[in-house]
N, C-alpha and C positions, 0 to 999 in steps of 0.2 A: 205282818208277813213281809217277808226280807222282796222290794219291788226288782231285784234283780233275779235270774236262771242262778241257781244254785249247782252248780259242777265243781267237781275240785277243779280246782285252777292251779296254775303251774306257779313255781317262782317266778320266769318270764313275764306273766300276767303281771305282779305286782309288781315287778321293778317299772312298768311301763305306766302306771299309776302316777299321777301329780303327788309330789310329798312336801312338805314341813318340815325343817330337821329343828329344833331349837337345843338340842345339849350334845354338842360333838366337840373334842378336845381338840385341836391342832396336835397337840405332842401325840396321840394315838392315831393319829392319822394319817403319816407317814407309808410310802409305797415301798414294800422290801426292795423293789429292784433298784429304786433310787438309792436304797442304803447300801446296798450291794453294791453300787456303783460307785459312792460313797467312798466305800470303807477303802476300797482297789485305789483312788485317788488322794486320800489324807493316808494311809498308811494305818488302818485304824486294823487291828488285829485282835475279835473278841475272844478267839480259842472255840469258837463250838458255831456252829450254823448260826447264821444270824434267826432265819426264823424261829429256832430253841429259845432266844435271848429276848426276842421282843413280839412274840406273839405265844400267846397262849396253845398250847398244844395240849390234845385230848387224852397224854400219858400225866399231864402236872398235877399237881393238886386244884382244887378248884378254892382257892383263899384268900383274900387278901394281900397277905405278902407276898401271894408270887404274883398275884395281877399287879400290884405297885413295883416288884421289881424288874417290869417291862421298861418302864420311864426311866428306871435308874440306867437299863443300855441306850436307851433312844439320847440321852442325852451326853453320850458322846458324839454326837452328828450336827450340834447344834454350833458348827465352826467359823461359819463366814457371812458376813450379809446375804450374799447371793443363794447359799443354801438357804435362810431364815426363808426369803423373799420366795424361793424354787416352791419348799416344803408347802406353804401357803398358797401356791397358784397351784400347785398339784390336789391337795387337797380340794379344793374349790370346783377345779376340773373333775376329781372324781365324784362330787355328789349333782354336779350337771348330768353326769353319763349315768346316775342315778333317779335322775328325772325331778330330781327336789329344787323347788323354785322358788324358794324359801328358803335361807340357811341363817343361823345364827352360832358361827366358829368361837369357840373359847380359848383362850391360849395364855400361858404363865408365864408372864414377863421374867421372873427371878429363875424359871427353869432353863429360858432359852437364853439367858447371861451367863449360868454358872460357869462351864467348861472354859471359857476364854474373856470373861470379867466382863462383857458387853455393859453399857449405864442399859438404866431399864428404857429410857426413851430411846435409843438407838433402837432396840428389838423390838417396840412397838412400831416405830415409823416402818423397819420393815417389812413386819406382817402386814400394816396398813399400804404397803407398794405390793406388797405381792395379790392382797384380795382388789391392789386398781390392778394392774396387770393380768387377774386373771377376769377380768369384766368382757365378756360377747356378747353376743344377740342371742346365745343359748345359754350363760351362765345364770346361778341362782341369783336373785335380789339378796344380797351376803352383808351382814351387818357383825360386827366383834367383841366381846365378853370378855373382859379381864379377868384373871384368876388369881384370888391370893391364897397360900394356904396356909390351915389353922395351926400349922407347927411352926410358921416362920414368924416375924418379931412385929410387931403395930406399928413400927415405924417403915417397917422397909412397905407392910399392908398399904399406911397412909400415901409412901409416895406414891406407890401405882393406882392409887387412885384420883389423886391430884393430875398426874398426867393423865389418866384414862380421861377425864374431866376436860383436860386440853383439849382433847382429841375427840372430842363429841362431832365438831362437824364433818368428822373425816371416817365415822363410821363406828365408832365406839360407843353402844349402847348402856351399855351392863358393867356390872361387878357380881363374880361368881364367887363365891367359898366353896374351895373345896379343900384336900388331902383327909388324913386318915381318920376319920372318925372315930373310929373306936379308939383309939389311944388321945386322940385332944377334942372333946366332944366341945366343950364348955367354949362358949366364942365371946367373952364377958371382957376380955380387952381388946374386940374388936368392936364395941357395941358404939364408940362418940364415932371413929372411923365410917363406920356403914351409917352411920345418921349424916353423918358429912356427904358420903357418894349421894343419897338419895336428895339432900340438900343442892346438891349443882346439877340431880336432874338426871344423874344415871340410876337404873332397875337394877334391881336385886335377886340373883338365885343364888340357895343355900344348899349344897348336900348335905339332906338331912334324912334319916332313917335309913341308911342304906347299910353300913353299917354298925350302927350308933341306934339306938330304941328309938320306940314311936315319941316320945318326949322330946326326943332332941327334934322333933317335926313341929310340934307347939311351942316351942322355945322360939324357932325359926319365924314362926307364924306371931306367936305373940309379941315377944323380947325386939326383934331384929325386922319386924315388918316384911318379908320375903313376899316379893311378886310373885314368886314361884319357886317350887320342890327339887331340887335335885335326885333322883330317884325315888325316896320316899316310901320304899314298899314296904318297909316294918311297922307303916300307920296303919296298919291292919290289928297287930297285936293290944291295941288299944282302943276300944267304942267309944269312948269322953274325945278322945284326938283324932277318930272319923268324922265324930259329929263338928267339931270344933272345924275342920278343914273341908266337911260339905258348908257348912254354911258360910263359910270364908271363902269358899268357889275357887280354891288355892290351885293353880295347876299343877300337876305330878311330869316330871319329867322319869318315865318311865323308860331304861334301857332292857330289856328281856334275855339278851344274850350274854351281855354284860354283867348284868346283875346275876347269871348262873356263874359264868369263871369265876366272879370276883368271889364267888361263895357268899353274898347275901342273900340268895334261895338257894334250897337241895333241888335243883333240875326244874324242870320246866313244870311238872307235875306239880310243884310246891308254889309256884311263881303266882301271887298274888292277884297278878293284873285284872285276869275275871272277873274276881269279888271284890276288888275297888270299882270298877264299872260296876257291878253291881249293889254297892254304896253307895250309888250315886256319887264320886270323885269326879275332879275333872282331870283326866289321866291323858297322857300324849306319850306317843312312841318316838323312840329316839334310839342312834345306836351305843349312845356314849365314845369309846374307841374303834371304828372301824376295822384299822389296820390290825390293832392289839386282837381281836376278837375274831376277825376274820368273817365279815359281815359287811353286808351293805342295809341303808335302811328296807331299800326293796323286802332285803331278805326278815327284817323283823315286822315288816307287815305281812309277811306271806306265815311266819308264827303265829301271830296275834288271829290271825284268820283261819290260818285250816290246823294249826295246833288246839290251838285253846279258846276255837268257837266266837271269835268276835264280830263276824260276818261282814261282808260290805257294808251296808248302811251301817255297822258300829265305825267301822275302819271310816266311812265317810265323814261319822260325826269327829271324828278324831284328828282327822286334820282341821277340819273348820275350828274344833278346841284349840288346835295347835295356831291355829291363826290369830282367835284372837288372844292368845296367851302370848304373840310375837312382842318384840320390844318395837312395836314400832308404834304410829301418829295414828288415831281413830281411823279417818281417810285413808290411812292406807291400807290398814285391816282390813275394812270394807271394799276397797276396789280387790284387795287380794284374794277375797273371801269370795267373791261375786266368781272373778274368776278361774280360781279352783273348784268350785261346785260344778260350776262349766264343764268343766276340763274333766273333773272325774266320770261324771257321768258320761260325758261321750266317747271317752276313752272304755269304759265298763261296757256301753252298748254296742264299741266295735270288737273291742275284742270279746266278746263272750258270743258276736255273732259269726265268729270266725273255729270258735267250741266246736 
């Protein structure tokens, strides 16, 4: 029996909830009116509303190509250090004013160069100034994920991971895979590379099953050793590759809102999430693109809950999953985890005595 008063509760409730975030993109993350501001200051002229261009609106198709041709406008904005650096404290700033205390930002070195040739270490040193710069006494504990993706070449992969590697003591955890999976599933010339990352000590997330089959999720698990799933919701279509990932206690980086735009589920009604919790997965919410999706995490816990029946105590157990699935030192799992359990609970027993 769920030990909390069962009332719908508002969105407000859950934005006011302690969170976890571990799979948010920096490139989706971006504030329109920073771009707007942006665009009036470089002279950047996209021909149609910016929010048309780089957020998903509920007249598009809900596909892949058009949730990927989000990143293909954001990445005119990508022009000066001080932007890289802005983009990063903003982002940072917005998931504090979301209460998450916890953050692990990913962000793609080769995306934030292209427009203006930046080398790849210049655009990591300055997302790594922009997440010191946005450090307060209310911001997340914020740790950074490299991203290389599966259409670009195993050398430009290797370099960003060789510096990701540099860059360990300055906040660089991870190496993520991501871009299009369905069109480059196969990640077979990236396989000496990610034995290299895991080798000097950085974690592994792989977007896998999002969408690309439940195979390309045992590939990830088996092939490429992956700490963790990058969405991963088409491991349902496959019982051999449920079992295979409960008993690998694999974590699921599940984004809900995300995963409907991008057209890797038909709506929320088809969204897996339920029946992987109830496969026993180790499943965590997360919003993928913020800005792109037009969502805060608050608001995909407030789904996971009075959508599709997760209840508090799931939603609790979900962060704690989320915690110890962080890229971070046993220790601090632990102090983190002591502390969130805290914090939820007391925040649940005031606000619900305020219902």
């Amino acid at each position: 029996m769920e030990p909390y008063p069962t009332p719908h509760r508002s969105l407000a409730f859950y934005q006011a909830l302690p969170k976890v975030e571990l799979h948010r993109h920096l490139e989706g993350s971006l504030r329109l009116e920073t771009l707007v501001e942006l665009a009036r200051q470089h002279g950047i002229a996209p021909g149609k509303p910016l929010s048309q261009l780089v957020q998903v609106n509920p007249s598009e198709p809900y596909t892949s190509q058009n949730f990927l041709t989000k990143f293909e406008a954001l990445r005119l904005f990508y022009r000066t250090p001080e932007i890289i650096t802005r983009i990063t404290r903003e982002a940072i700033a917005d998931a504090a004013a979301d209460n998450v205390r916890y953050l692990e930002l990913r962000f793609t070195p080769a995306a934030l160069c292209k427009v203006r040739g930046f080398a790849l270490a210049e655009v990591m040193d300055w997302v790594i100034t922009g997440m010191q710069q946005a450090h307060t006494a209310n911001s997340p504990l914020t740790r950074l994920i490299v991203s290389i993706n599966r259409h670009e070449s195993p050398a430009l992969a290797e370099q960003a991971i060789l510096l990701a590697a540099e860059r360990m003591s300055q906040g660089v955890v991870g190496i993520d895979v991501a871009g299009n999976e369905a069109a480059c599933a196969g990640l077979e010339q990236f396989a000496g590379i990610l034995a290299q990352a895991r080798q000097a000590g950085l974690r592994l997330t792989i977007h896998a099953g999002e969408w690309g089959g439940a195979q390309n999720v045992a590939q990830a698990i088996e092939l490429y050793r992956a700490d963790r799933i990058g969405h991963g919701v088409r491991v349902m279509e496959d019982a051999a590759v449920v079992a295979q990932a409960r008993r690998a206690h694999i974590p699921f980086e599940v984004c809900l809102t995300s995963n409907i735009q991008s057209g890797a589920v038909a709506g929320l009604s088809g969204h897996p999430y339920w029946r992987m919790l109830e496969a026993g997965l180790n499943v965590t919410l997360n919003t993928d693109d913020p800005s792109i999706c037009q969502i805060t995490l608050g608001h995909e816990h407030w789904l996971g809950c009075e959508e599709l029946g997760a209840g508090l105590p799931g939603l609790k157990q979900c962060l704690l999953r989320a915690v110890q699935a962080a890229f971070l030192p046993l220790d601090e799992q632990a102090t983190l985890s002591q502390t969130l359990a805290a914090e939820f609970d007391r925040t649940v027993s005031t606000l619900d005595r305020a219902i």
